[in-house]
PDB file of N, CA, C and O in Angstrom:
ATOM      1  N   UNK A   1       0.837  -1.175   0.000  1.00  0.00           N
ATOM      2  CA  UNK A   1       0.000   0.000   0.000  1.00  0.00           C
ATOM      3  C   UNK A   1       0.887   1.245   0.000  1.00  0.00           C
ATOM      4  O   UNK A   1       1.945   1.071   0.604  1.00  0.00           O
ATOM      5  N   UNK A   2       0.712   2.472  -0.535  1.00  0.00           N
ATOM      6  CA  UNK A   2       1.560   3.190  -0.594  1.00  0.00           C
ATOM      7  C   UNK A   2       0.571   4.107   0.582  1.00  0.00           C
ATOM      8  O   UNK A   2      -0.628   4.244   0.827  1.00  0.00           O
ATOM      9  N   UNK A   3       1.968   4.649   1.146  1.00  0.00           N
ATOM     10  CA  UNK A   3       1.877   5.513   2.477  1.00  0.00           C
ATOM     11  C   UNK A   3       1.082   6.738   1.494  1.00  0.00           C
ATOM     12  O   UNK A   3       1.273   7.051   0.319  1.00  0.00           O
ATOM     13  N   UNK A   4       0.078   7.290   2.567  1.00  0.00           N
ATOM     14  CA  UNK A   4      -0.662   8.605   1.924  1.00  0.00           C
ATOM     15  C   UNK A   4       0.174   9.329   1.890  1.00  0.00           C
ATOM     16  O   UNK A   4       0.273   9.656   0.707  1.00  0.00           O
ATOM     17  N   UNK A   5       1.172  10.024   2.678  1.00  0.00           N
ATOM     18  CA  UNK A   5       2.211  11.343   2.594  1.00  0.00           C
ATOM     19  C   UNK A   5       2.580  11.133   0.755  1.00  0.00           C
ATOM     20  O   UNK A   5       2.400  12.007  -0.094  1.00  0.00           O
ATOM     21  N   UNK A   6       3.068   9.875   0.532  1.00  0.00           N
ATOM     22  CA  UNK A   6       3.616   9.739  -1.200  1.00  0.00           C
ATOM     23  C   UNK A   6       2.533   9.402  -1.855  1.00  0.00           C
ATOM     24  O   UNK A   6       2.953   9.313  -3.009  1.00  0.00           O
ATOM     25  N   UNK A   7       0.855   9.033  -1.888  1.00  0.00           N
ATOM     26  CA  UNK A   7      -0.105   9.264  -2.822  1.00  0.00           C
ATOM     27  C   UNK A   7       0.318  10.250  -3.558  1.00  0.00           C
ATOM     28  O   UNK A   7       0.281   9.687  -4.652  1.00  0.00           O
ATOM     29  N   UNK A   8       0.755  11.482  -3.810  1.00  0.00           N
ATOM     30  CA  UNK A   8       0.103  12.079  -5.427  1.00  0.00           C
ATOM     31  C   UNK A   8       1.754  12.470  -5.144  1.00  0.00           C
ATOM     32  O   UNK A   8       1.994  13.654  -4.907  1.00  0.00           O
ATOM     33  N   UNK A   9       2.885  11.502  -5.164  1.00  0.00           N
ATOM     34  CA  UNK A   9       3.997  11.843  -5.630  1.00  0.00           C
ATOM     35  C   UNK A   9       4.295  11.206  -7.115  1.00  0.00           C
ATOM     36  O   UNK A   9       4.619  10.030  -6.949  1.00  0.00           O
ATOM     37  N   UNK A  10       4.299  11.393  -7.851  1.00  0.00           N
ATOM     38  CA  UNK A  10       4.469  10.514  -9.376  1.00  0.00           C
ATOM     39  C   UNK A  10       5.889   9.926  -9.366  1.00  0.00           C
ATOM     40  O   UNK A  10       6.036   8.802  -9.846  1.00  0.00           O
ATOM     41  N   UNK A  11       6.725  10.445  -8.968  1.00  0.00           N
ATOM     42  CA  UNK A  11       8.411   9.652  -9.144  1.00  0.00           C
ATOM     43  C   UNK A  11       8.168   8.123  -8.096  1.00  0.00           C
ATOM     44  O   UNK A  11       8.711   7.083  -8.469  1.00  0.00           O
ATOM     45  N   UNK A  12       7.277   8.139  -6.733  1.00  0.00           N
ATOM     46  CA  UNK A  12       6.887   6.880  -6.098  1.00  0.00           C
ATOM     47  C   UNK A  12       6.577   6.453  -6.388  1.00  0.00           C
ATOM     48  O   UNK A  12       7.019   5.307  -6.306  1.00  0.00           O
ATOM     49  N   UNK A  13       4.993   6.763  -7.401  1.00  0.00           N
ATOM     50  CA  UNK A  13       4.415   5.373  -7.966  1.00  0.00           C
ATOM     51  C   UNK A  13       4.998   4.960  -9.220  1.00  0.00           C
ATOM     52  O   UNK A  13       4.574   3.852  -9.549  1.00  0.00           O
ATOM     53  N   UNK A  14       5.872   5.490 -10.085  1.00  0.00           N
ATOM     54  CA  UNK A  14       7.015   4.946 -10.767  1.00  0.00           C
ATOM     55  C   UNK A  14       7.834   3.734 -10.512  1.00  0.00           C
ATOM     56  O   UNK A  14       8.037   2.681 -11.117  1.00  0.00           O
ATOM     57  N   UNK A  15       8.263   4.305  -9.310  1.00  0.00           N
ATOM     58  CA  UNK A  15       9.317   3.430  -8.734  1.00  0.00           C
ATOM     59  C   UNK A  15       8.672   2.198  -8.126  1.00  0.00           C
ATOM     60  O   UNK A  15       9.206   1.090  -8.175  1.00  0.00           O
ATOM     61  N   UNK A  16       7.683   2.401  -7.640  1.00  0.00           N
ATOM     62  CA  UNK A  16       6.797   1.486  -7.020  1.00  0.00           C
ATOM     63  C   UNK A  16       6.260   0.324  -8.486  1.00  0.00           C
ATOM     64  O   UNK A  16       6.467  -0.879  -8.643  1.00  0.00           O
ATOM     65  N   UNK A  17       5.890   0.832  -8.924  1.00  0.00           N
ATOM     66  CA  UNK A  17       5.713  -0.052 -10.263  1.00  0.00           C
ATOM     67  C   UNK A  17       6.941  -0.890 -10.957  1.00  0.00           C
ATOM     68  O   UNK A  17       6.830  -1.992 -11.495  1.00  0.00           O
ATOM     69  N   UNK A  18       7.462  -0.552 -10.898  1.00  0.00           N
ATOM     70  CA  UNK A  18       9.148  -0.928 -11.697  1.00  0.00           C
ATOM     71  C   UNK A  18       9.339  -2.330 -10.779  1.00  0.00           C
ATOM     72  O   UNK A  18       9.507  -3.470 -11.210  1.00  0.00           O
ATOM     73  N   UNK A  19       9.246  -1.810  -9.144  1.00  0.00           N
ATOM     74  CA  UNK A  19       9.269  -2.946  -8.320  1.00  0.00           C
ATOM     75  C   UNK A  19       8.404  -4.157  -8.228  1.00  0.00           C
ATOM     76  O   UNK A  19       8.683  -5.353  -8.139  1.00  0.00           O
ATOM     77  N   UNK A  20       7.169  -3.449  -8.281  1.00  0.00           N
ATOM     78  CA  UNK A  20       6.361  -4.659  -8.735  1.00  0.00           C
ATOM     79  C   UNK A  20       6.527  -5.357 -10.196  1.00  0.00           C
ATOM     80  O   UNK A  20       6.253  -6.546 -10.359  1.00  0.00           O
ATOM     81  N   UNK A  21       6.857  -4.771 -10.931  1.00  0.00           N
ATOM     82  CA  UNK A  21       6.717  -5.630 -12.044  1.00  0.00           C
ATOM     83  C   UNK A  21       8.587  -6.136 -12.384  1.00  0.00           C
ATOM     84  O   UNK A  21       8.970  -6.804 -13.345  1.00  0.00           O
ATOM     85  N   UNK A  22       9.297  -5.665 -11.468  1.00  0.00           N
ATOM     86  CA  UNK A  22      10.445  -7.364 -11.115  1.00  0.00           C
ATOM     87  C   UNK A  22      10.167  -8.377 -10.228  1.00  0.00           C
ATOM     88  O   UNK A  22      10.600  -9.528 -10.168  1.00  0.00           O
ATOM     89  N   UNK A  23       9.486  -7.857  -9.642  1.00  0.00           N
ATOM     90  CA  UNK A  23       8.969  -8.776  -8.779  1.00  0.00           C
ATOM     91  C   UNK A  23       8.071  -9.732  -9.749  1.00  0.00           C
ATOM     92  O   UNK A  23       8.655 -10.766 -10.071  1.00  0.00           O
ATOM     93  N   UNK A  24       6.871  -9.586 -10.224  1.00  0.00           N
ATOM     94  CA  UNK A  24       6.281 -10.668 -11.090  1.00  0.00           C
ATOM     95  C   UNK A  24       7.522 -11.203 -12.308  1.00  0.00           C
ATOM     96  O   UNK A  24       7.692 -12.381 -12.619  1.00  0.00           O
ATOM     97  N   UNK A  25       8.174 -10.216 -12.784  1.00  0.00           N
ATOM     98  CA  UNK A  25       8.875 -11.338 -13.529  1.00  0.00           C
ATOM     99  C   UNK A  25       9.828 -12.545 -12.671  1.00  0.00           C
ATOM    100  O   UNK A  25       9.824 -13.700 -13.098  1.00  0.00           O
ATOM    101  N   UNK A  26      10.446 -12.265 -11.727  1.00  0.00           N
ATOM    102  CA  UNK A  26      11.246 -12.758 -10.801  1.00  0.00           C
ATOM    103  C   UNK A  26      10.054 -14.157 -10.116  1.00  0.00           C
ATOM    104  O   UNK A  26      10.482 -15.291  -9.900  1.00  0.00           O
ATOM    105  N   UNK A  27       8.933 -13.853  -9.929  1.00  0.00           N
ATOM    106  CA  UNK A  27       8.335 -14.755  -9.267  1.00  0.00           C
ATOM    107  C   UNK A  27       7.932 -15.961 -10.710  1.00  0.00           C
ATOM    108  O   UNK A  27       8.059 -17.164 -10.936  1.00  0.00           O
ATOM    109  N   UNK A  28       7.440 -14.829 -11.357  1.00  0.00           N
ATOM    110  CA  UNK A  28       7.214 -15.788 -13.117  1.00  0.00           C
ATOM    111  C   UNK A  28       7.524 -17.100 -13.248  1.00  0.00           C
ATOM    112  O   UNK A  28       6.910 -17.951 -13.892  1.00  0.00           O
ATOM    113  N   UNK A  29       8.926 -17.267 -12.329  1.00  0.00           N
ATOM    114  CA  UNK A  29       9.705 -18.394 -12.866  1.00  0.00           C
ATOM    115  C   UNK A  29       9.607 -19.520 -11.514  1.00  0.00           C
ATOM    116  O   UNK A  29      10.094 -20.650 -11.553  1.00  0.00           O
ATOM    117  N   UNK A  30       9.066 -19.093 -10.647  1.00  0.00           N
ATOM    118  CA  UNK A  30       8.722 -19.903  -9.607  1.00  0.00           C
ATOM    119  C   UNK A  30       7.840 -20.925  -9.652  1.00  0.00           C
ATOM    120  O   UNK A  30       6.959 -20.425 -10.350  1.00  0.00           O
ATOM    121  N   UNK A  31       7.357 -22.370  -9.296  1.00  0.00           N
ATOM    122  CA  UNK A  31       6.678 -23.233  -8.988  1.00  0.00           C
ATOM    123  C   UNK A  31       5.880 -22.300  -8.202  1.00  0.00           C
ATOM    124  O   UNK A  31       6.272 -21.391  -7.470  1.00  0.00           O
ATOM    125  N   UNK A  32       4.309 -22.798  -8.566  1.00  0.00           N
ATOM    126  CA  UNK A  32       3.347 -22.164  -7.236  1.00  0.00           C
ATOM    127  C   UNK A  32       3.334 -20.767  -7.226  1.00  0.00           C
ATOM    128  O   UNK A  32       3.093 -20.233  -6.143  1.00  0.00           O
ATOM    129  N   UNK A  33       3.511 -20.166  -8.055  1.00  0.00           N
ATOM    130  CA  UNK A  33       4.098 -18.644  -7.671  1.00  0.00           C
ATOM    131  C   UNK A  33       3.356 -17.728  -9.085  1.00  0.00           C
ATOM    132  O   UNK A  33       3.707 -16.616  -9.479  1.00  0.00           O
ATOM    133  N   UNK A  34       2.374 -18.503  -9.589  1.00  0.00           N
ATOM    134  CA  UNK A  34       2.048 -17.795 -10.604  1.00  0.00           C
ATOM    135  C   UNK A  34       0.809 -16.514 -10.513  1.00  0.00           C
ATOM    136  O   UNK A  34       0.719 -15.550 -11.273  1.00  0.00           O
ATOM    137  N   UNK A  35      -0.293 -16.926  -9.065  1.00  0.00           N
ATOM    138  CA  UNK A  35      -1.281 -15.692  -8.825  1.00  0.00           C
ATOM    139  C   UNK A  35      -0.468 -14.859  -8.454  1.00  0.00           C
ATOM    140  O   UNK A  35      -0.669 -13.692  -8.790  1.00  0.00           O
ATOM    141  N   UNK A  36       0.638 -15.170  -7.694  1.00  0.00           N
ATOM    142  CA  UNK A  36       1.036 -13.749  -7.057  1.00  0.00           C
ATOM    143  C   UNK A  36       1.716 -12.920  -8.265  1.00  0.00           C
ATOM    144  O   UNK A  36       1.484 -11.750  -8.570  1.00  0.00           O
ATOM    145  N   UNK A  37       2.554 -13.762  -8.836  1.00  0.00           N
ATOM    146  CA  UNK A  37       2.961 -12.787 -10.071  1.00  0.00           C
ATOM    147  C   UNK A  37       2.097 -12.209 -10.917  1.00  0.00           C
ATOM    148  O   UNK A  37       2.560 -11.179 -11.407  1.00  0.00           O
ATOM    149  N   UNK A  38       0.846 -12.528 -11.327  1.00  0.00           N
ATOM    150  CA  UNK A  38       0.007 -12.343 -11.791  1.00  0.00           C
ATOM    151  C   UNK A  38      -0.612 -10.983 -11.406  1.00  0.00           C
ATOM    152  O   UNK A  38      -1.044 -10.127 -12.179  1.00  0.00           O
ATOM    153  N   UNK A  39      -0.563 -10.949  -9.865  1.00  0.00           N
ATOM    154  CA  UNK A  39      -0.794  -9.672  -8.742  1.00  0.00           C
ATOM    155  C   UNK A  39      -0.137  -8.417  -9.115  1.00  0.00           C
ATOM    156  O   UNK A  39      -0.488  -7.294  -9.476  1.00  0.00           O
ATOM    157  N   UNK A  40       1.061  -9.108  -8.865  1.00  0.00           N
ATOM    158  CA  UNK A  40       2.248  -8.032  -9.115  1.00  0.00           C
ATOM    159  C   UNK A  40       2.247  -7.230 -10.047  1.00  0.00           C
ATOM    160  O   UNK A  40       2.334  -6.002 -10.045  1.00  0.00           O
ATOM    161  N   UNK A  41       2.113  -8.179 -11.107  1.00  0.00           N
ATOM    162  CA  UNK A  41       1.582  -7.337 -12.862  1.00  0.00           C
ATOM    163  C   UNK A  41       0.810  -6.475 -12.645  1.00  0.00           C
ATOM    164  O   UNK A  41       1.185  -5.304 -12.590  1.00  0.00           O
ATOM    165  N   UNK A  42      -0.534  -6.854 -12.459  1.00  0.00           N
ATOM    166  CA  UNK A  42      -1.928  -6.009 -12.268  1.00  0.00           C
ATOM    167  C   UNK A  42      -1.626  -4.808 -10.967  1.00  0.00           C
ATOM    168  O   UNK A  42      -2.413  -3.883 -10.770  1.00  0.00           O
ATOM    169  N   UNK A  43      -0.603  -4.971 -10.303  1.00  0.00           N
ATOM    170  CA  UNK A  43      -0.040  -3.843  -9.509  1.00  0.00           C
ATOM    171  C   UNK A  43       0.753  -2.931  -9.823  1.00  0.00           C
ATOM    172  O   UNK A  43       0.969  -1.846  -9.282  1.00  0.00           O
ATOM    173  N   UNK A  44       1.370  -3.604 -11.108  1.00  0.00           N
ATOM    174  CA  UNK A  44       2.330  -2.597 -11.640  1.00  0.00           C
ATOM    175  C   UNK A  44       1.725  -1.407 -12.766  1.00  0.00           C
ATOM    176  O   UNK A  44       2.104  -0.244 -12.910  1.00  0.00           O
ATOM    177  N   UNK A  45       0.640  -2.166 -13.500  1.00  0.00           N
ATOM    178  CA  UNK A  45       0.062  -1.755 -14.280  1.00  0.00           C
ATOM    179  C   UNK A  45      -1.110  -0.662 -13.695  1.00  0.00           C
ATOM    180  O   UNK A  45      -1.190   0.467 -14.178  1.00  0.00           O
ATOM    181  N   UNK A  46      -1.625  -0.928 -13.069  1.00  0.00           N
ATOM    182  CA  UNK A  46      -2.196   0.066 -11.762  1.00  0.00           C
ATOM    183  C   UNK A  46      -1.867   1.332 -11.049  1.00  0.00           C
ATOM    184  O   UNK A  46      -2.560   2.234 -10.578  1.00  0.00           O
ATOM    185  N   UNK A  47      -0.406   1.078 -11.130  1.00  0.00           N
ATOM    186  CA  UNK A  47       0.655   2.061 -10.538  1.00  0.00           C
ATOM    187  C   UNK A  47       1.215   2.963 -11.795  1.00  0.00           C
ATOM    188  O   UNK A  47       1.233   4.169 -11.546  1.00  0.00           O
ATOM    189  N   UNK A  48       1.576   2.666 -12.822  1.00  0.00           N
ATOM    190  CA  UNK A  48       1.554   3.272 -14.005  1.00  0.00           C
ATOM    191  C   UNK A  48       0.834   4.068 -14.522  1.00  0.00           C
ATOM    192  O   UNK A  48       1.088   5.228 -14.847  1.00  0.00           O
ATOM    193  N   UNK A  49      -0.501   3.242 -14.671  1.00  0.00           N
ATOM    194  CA  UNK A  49      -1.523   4.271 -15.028  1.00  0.00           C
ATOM    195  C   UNK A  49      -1.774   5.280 -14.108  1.00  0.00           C
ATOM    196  O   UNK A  49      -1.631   6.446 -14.473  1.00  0.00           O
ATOM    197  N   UNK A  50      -2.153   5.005 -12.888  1.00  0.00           N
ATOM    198  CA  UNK A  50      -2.148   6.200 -11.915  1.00  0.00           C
ATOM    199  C   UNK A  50      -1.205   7.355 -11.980  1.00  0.00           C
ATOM    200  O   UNK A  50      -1.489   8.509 -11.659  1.00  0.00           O
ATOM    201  N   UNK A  51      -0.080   6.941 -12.417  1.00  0.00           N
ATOM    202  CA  UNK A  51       1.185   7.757 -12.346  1.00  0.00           C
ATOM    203  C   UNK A  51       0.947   8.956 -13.492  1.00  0.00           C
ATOM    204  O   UNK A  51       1.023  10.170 -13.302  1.00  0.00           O
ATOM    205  N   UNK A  52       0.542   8.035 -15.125  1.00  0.00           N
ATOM    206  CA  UNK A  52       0.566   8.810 -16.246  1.00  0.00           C
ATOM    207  C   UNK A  52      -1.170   9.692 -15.625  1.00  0.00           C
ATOM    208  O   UNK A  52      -1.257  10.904 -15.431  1.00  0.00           O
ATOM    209  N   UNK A  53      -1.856   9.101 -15.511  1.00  0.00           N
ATOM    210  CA  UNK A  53      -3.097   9.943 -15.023  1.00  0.00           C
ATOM    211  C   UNK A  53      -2.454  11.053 -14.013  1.00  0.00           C
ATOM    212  O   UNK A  53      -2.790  12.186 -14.358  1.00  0.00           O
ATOM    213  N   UNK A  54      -1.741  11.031 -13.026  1.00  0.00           N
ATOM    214  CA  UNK A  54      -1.161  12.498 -12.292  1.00  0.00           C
ATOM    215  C   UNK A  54      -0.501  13.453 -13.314  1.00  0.00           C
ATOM    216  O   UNK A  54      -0.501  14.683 -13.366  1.00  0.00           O
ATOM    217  N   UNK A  55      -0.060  12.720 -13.937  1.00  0.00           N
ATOM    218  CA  UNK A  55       0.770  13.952 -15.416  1.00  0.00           C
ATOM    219  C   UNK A  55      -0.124  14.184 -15.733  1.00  0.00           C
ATOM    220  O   UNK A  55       0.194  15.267 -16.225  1.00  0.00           O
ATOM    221  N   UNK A  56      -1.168  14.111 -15.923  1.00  0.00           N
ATOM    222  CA  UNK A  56      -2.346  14.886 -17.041  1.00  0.00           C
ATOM    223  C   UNK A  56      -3.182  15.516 -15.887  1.00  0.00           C
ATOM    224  O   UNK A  56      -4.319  15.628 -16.346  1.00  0.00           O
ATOM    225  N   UNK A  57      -3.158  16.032 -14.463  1.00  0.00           N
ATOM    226  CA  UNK A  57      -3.639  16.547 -13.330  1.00  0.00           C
ATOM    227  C   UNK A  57      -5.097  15.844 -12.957  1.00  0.00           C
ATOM    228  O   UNK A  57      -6.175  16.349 -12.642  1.00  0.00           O
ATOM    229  N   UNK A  58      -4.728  14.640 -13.104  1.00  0.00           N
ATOM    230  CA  UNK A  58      -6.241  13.472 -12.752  1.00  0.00           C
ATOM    231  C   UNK A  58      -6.208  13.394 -10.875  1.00  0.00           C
ATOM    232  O   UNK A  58      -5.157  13.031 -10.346  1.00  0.00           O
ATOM    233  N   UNK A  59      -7.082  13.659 -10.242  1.00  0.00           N
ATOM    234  CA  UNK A  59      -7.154  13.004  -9.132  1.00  0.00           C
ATOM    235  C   UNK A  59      -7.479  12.073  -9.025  1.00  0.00           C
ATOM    236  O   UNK A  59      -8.666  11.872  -9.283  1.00  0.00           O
ATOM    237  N   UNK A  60      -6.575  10.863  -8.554  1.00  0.00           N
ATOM    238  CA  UNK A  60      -6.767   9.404  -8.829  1.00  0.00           C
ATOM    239  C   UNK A  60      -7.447   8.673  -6.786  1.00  0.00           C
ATOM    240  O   UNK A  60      -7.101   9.050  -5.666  1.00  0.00           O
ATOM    241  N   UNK A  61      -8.512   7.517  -7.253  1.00  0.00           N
ATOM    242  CA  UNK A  61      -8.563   7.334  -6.060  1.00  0.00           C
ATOM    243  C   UNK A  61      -7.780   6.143  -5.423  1.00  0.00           C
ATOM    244  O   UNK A  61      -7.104   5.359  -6.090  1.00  0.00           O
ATOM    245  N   UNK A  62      -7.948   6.078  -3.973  1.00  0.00           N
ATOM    246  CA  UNK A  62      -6.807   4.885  -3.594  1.00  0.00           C
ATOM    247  C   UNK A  62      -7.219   3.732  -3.569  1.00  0.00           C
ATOM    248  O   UNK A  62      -6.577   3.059  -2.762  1.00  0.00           O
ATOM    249  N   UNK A  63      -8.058   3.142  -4.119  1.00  0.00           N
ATOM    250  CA  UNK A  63      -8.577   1.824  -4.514  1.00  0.00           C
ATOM    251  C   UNK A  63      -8.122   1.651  -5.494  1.00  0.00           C
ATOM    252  O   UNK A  63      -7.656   2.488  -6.267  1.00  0.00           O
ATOM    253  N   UNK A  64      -8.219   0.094  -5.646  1.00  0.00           N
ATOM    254  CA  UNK A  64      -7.546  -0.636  -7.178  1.00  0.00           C
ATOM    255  C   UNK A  64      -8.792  -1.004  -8.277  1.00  0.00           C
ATOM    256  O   UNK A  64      -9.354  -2.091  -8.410  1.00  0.00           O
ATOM    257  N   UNK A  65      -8.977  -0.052  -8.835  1.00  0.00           N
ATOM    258  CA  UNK A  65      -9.946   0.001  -9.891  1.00  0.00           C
ATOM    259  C   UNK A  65      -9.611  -0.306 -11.395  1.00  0.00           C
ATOM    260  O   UNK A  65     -10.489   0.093 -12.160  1.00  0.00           O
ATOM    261  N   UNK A  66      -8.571  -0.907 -11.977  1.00  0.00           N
ATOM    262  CA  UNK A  66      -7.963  -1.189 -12.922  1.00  0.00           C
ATOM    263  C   UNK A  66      -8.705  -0.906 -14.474  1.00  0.00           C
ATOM    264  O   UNK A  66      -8.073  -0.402 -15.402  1.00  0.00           O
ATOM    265  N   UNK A  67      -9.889  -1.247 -14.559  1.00  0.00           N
ATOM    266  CA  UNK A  67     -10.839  -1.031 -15.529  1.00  0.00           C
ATOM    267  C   UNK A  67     -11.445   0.801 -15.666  1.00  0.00           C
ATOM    268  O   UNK A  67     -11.801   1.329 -16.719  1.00  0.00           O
ATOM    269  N   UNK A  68     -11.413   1.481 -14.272  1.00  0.00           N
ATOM    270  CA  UNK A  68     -11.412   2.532 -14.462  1.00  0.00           C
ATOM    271  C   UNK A  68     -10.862   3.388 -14.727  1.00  0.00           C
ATOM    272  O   UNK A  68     -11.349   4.319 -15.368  1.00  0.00           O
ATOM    273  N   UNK A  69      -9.528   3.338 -14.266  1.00  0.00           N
ATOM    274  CA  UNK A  69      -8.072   3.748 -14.377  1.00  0.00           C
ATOM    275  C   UNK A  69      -7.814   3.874 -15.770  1.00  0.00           C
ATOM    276  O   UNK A  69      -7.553   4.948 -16.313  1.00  0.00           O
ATOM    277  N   UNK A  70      -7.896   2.651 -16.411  1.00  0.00           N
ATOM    278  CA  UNK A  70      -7.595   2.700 -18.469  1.00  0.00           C
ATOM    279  C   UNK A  70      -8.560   3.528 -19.041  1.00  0.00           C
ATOM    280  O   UNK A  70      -8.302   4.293 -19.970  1.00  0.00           O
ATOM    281  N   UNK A  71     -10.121   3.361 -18.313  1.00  0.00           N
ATOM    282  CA  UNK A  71     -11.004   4.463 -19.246  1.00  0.00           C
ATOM    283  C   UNK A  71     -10.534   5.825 -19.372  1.00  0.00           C
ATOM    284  O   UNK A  71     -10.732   6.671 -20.244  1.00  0.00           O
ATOM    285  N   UNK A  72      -9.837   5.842 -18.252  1.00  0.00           N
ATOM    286  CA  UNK A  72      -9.362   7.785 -17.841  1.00  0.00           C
ATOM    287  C   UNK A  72      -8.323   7.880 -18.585  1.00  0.00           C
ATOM    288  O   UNK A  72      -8.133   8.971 -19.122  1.00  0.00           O
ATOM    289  N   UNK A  73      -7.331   6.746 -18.838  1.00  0.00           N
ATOM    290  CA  UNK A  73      -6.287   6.673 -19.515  1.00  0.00           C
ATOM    291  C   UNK A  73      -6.374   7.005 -21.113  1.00  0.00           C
ATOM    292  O   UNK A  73      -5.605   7.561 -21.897  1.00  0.00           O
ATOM    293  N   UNK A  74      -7.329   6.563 -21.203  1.00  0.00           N
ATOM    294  CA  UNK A  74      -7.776   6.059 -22.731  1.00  0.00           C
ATOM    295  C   UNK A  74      -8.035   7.470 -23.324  1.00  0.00           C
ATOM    296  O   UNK A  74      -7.491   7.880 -24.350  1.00  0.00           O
ATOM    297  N   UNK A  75      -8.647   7.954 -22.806  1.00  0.00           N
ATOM    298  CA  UNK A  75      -8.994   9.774 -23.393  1.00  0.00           C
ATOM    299  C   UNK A  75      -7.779  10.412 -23.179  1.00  0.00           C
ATOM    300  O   UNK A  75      -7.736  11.598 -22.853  1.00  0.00           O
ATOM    301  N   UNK A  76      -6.736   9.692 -23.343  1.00  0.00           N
ATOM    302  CA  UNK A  76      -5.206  10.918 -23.301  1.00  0.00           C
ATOM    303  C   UNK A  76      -4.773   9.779 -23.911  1.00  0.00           C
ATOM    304  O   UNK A  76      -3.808  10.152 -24.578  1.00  0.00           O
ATOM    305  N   UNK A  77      -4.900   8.771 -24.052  1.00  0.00           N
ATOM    306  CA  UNK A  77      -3.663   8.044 -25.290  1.00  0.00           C
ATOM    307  C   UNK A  77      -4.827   6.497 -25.580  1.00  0.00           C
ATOM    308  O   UNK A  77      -4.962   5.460 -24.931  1.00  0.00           O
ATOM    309  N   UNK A  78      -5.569   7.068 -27.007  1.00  0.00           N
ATOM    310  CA  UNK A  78      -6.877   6.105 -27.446  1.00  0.00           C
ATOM    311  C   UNK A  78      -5.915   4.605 -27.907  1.00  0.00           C
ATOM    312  O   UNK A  78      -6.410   3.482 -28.004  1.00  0.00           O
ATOM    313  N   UNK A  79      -4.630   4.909 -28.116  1.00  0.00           N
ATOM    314  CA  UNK A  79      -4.212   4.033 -28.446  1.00  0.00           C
ATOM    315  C   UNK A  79      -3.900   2.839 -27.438  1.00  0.00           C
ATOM    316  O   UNK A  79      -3.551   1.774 -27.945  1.00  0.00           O
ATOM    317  N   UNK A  80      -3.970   2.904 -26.452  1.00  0.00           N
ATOM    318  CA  UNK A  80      -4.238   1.702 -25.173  1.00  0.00           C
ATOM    319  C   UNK A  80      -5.067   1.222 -25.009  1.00  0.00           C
ATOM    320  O   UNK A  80      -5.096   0.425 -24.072  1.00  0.00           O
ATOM    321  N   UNK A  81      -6.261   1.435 -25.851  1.00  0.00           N
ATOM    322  CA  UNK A  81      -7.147   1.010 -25.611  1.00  0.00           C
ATOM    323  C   UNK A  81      -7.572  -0.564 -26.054  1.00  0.00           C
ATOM    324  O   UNK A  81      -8.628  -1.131 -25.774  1.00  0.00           O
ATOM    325  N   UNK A  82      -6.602  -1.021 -26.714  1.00  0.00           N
ATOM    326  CA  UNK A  82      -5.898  -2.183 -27.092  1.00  0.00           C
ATOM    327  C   UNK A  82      -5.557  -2.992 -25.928  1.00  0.00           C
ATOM    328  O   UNK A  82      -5.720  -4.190 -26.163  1.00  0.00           O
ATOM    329  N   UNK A  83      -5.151  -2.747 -24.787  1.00  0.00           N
ATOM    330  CA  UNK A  83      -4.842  -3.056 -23.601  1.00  0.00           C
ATOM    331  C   UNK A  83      -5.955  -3.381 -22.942  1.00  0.00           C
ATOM    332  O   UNK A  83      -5.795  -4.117 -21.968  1.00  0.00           O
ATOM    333  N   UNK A  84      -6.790  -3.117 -23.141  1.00  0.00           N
ATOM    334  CA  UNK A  84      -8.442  -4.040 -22.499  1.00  0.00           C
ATOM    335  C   UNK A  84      -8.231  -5.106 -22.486  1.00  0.00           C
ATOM    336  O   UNK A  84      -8.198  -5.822 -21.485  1.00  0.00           O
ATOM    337  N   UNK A  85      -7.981  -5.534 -24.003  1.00  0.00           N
ATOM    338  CA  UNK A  85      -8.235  -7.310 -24.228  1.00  0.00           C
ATOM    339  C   UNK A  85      -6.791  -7.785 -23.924  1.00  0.00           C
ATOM    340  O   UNK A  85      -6.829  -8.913 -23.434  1.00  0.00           O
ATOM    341  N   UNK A  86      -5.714  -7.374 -24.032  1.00  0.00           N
ATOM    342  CA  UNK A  86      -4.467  -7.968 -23.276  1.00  0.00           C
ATOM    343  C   UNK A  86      -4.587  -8.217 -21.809  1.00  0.00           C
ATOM    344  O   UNK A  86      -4.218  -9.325 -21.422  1.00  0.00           O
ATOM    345  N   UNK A  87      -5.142  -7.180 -20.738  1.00  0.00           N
ATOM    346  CA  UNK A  87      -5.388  -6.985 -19.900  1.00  0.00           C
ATOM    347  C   UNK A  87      -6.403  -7.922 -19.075  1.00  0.00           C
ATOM    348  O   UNK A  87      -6.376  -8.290 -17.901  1.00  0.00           O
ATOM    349  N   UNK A  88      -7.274  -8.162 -20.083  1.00  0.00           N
ATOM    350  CA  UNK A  88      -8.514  -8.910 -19.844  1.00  0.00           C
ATOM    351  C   UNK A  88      -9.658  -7.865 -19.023  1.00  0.00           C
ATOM    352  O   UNK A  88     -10.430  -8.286 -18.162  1.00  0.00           O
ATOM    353  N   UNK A  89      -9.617  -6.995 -19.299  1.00  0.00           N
ATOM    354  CA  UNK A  89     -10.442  -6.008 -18.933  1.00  0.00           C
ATOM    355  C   UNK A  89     -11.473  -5.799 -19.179  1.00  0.00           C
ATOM    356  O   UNK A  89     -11.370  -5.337 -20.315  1.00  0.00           O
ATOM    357  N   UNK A  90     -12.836  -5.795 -18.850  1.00  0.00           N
ATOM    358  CA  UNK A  90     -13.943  -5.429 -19.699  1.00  0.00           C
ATOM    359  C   UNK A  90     -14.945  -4.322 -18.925  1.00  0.00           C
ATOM    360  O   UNK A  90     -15.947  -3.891 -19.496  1.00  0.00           O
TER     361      UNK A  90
END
């Protein structure tokens, strides 16, 4: 969970993302270890978007809304919108 003081810092949830998503690749390769990596992804990807949504002055909320997050995304770069069905998003 990211500490509220760093909610609307964008260089944290950067960094925070980067981590999660070595972490899923790192777990990737584990026996038994595939929801959590799976997690990790969908955490990293979460953290990203939130991040690019603060560059465009979005107030983002602190729940993990993943499907909402891309709609907001999507009206600043239509071209992700491709990322639904990778994502499994609907």
């Amino acid at each position: 969970m990211v500490p509220k003081e760093q909610f609307y810092n964008i260089g944290f949830w950067l960094k925070d993302a980067r981590n999660f998503l070595k972490s899923s690749d790192f777990m990737s390769g584990l026996e038994d270890a595939e929801i959590q990596a799976m997690d990790n992804l969908f955490q990293s990807v979460e953290r990203n978007l939130k991040a690019f949504l603060m560059t465009k002055g979005i107030t983002v909320e602190m729940v993990h809304r993943l499907p909402g997050l891309l709609d907001q995304a999507v009206k600043y770069e239509p071209s992700w919108e491709s990322l639904r069905k990778t994502l499994q998003i609907t």
